[in-house]
C-alpha positions in Angstrom: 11.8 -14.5 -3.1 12.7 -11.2 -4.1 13.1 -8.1 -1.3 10.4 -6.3 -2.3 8.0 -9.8 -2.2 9.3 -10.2 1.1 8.8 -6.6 2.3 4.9 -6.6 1.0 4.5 -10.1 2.7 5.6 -9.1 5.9 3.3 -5.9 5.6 0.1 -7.9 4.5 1.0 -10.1 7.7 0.8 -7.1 9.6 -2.4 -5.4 8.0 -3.7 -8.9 8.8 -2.9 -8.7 12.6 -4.6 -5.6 13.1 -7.8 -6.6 11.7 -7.3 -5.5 8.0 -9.2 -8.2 5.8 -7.2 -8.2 2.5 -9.1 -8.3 -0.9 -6.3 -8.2 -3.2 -2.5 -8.1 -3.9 -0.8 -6.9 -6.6 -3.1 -5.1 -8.6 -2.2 -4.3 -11.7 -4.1 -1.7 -14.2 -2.9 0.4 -16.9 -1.9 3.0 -14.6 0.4 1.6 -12.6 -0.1 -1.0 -9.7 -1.2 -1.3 -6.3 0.6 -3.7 -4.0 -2.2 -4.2 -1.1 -6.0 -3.7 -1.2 -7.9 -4.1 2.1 -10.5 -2.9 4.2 -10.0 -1.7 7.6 -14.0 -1.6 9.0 -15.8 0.6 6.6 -12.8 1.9 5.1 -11.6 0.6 1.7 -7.7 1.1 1.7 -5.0 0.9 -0.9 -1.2 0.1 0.4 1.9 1.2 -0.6 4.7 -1.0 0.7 8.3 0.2 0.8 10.8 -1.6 2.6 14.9 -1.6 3.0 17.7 -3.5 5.7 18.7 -1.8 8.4 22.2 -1.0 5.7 20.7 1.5 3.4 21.3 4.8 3.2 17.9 5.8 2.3 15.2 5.5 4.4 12.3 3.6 2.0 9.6 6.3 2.5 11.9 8.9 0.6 11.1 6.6 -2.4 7.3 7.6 -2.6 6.6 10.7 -4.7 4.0 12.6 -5.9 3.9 10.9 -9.4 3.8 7.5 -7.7 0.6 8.7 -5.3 -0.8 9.5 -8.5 -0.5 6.5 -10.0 -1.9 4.9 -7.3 -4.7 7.1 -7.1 -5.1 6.4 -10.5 -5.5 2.7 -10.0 -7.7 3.0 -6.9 -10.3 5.1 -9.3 -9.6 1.7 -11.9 -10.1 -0.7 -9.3 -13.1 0.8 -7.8 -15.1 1.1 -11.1 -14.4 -2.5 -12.1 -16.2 -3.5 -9.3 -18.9 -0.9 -9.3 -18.1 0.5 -6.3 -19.0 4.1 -5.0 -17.1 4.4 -1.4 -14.3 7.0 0.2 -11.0 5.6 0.2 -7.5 6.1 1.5 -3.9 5.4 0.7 -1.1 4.1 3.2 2.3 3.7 3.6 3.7 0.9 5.1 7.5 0.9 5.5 9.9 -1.9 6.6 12.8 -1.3 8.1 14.0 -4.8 10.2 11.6 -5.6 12.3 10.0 -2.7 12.6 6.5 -1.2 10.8 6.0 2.5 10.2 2.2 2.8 9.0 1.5 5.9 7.5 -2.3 6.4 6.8 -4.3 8.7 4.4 -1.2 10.1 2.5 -1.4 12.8 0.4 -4.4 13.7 1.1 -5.3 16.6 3.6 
């Protein structure tokens, strides 16, 4: 299994076991893709996972920009008109490091 597999399984285990319901991985769309779709109560939620070992010099977050949040955004618009839907949305972060989880919610976005 590649890293970044692992690191996006891991985080959808997580979502998972805080109550997130998961309606799809991996989406893909002519604008980009977006590794975790779920709903947290009312609250439709696209994930982006980053993850590295405990080695690197870099911690993951540094690796989201603006261009990929707007990609993302991008494909949240995509994925919300293919299924008709008219809702608020947000965009997290998830970063693994180890064992540990840092959840950033509703980024970029004031």
């Amino acid at each position: 299994m590649r890293r970044g597999c692992e690191f996006e399984e891991r985080a959808l285990r997580y979502l998972e076991s805080l109550g997130y319901r998961i309606l799809a991985r991996n989406y893909r769309c002519r604008e980009g893709e977006i590794d975790i779709i779920a709903q947290e109560d009312d609250d439709l939620v696209f994930v982006e996972v980053k993850g590295g070992g405990k080695e690197d010099h870099v911690y993951p977050a540094e690796r989201f920009d603006q261009r990929k949040l707007s990609r993302i955004i991008a494909c949240a618009y995509r994925f919300m008109e293919e299924r008709n839907l008219d809702t608020t949305f947000r965009i997290d972060l998830i970063v693994v490091v180890g064992d540990r989880f840092d959840h950033f919610k509703n980024v970029g976005f004031d």
